[in-house]
N, C-alpha and C positions, 0 to 999 in steps of 0.2 A: 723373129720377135722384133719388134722396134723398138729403138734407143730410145730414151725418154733422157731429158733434165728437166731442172729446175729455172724458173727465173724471175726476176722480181718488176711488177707490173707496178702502174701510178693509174688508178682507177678514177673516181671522180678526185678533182682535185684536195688536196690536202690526206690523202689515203692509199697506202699502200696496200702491196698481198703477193704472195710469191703462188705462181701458176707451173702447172707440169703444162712440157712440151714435149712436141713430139719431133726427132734430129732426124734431120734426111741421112741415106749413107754419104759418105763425101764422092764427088765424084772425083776424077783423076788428077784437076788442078786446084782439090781445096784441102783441105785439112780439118778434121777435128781436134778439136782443144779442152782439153780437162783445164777448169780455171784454176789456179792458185789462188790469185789475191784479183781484188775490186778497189776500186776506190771512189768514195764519193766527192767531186768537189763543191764546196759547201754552196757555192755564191747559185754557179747556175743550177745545177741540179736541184737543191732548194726551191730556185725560184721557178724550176717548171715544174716544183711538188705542190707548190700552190695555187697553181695556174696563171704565173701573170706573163708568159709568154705572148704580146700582141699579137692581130691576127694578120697583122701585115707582117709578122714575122715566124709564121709557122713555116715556111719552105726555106729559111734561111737557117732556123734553128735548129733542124732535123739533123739528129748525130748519124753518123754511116749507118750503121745498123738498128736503125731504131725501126719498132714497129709501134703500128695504130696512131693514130694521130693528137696535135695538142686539142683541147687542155687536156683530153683522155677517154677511154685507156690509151695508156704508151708507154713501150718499154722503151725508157732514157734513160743513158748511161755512154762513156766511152774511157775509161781507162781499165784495162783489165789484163791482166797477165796470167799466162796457163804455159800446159807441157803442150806439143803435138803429141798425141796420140797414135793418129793414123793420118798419113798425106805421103809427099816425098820425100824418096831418100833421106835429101840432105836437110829437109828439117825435123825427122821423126825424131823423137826424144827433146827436142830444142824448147829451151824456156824462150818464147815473146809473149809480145807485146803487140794490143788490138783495140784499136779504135772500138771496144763493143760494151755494152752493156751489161747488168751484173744475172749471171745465169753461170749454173755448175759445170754446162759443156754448150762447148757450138760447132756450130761447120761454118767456116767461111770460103774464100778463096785466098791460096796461099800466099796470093802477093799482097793481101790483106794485114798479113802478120810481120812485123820484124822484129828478129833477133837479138835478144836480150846480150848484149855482152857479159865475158864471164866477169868481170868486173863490176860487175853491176848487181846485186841480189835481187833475188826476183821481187820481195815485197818494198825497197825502195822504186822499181823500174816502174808503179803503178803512177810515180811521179811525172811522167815523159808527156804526157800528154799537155800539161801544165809548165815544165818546161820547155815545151815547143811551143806556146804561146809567148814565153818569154822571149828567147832565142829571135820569135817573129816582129816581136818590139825592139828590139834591139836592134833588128838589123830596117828597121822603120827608123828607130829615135836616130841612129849611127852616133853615139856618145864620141867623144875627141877625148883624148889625151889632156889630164888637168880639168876634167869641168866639174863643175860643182851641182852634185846632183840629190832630189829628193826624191822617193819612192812613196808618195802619200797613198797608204792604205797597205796595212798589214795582211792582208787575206794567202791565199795559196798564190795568186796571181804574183800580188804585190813581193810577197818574199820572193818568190823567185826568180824574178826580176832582179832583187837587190843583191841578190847570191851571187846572179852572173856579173852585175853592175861591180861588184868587191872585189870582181878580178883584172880590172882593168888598172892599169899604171897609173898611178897620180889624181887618182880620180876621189873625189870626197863625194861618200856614198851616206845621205841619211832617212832609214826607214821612220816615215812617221804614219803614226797611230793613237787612236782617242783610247788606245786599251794599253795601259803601263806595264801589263802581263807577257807583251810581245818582246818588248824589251830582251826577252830573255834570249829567244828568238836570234834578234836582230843580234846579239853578241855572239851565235852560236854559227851564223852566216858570216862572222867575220866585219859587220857593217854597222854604222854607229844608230842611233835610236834617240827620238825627240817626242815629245808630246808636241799636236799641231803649234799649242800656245808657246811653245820653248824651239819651233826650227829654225834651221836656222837657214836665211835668203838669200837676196842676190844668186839664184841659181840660174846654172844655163838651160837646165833640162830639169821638168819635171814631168815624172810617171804619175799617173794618176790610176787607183784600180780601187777605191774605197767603196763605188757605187752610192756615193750620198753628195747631195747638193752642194751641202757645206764642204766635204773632201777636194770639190771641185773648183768652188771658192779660192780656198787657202791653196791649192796649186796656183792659182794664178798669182795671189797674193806673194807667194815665195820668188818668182822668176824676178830674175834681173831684164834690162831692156832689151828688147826682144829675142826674150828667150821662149822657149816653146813648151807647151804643155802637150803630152803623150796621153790621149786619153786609152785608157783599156776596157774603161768600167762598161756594163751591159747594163742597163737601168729597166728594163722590161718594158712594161705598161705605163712607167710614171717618166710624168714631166718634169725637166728640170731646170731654175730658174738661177740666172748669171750679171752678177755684176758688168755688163759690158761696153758700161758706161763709164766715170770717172777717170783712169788712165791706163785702160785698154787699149788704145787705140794710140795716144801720143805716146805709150811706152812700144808699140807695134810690135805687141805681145801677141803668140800664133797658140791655137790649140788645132791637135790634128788626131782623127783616129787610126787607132792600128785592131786589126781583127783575123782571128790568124785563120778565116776559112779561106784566105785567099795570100799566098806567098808573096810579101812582102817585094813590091816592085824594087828596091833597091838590090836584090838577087832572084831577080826573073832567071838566071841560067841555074837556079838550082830548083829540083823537086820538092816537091812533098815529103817523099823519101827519103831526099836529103835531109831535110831538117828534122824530121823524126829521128833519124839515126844518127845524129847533130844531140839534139835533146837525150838519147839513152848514154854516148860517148860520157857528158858531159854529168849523167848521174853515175858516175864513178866517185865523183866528192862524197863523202861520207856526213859532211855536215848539212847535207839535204835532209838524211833523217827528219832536222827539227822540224819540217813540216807534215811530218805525220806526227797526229797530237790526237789519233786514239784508233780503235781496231774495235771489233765487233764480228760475230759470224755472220755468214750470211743470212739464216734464217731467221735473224731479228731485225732486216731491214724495215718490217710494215713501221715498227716499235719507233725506230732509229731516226726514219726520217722526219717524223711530226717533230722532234726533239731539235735535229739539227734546226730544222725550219723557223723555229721560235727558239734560236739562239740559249736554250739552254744545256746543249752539249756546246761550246765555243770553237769551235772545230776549222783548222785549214784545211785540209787533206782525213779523211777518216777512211782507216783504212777496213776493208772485209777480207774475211777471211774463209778459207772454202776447206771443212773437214769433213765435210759429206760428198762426195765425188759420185753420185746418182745424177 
């Protein structure tokens, strides 16, 4: 008889629908994975629910295990945590963590998957993925000891950024955001919190992850002389327009990107791996929670995502949840 699951497809854009498949058996160096948890993160995944992935960036955007292609069908997705099932020894029964898309079981290949620490609960560890992007900024931006730093854009990105930024010695950390809701947030990461209009400047570093023109703006606006702007934001299909005139240039003010499909050249001697297992260590903090701000099954992803999409679920991290194991 053949295994069958479940998985949830993005058909013409703006539309979802969850599809049976059909599981290969695993051969001797994969693993099948019954999911636990899913998680959507709101910015990109959104924005490939709507199709504004450009088309000079369809081979850049492709998650590991995606299938079919942009704008669709395509199953997109990559945080997801399961049990092994069936594969080796030493990971049979092991909660991780996989770069995969949201579906009830899959087969990958083992070195696909890593190991959830026991410290770490399995429906937080859906966060790894998001903080390995962080992690990858960080070791892009290399923050100093004492500097005065802003995090403009509260999204999943942005807070987790300011989580790891709140651990650093001496460091004045402040998330800002156009939403006074995040506030809450930002105290619960340990990190101070400003509406754009009330941050506060002279920074050496600022992150940028709000994905809007004006977020981009007011990063430069905050830096002190030449201080540098972090960009993270993914802006898709749209264009974005910058002050880089007036005193840009005699304040020899820098904006630089970081994007973590590619390991940040200031630790070329570490893996993929490494920083992945880097990101799950580091969700042992319990105050990561605050960025999951909702849950849903899986079977009401088609529902879930037009909602996320048109921001009337406000969602960092939304997590799924798997009570059907078919």
């Amino acid at each position: 008889m053949k295994r069958t699951a479940r998985a949830f497809w993005i058909g013409p854009p703006g539309h979802g629908e969850i599809r049976d498949v059909v599981l290969p058996d695993p051969a001797e160096d994969e693993v099948l994975v019954r999911s636990l948890w899913s998680g959507v993160s709101r910015g990109t995944e959104t924005l490939v629910f709507r199709g504004g992935v450009p088309e000079n960036q369809h081979a850049t955007m492709r998650a590991p295990f995606q299938e079919g292609d942009f704008p669709g069908p395509v199953k997109y997705g990559y945080l997801n945590v399961g049990v092994v099932e069936e594969g080796p020894a030493a990971l049979l029964g092991s909660t991780v963590f996989c770069l995969y898309p949201h579906q009830t079981r899959y087969v990958v290949p083992a070195s696909a998957v890593t190991p959830v620490p026991d410290s770490v609960p399995a429906g937080r560890a859906v966060l790894a993925g998001t903080v390995e992007t962080a992690v990858n900024a960080l070791w892009d931006a290399a923050p100093l000891v004492g500097d005065r730093i802003a995090v403009v854009g509260g999204g999943m990105v942005g807070c987790s950024v300011a989580a790891l930024l709140g651990r650093f010695p001496g460091v004045r950390v402040q998330l800002v955001d156009a939403d006074p809701t995040r506030a809450k947030i930002a105290e619960a990461l340990g990190v101070g919190f400003a509406l754009p209009s009330d941050a506060l400047g002279d920074c050496d570093l600022v992150v940028h992850a709000s994905a809007t023109e004006q977020g981009l703006t007011r990063a430069l606006e905050l830096l002190t002389a030449e201080g540098t702007v972090l960009e993270l934001s993914w802006y898709g299909d749209r264009k974005v327009s910058l002050p880089l005139g007036e005193a840009f240039h005699s304040r020899r003010l820098v904006i630089r990107s970081s994007q973590v499909g590619t390991v940040s050249p200031a630790r070329a001697n570490r893996s993929y791996a490494d920083r992945l297992a880097l990101a799950l260590d580091l969700l042992a903090d319990p105050a990561l929670d605050a960025l999951v701000t909702g849950e849903s099954d899986f079977e009401e992803l088609p529902d879930l995502l037009p909602r996320l999409a048109s921001g009337e679920i406000p969602a960092l991290c939304h997590r799924v949840r798997y009570t059907d194991i078919g």
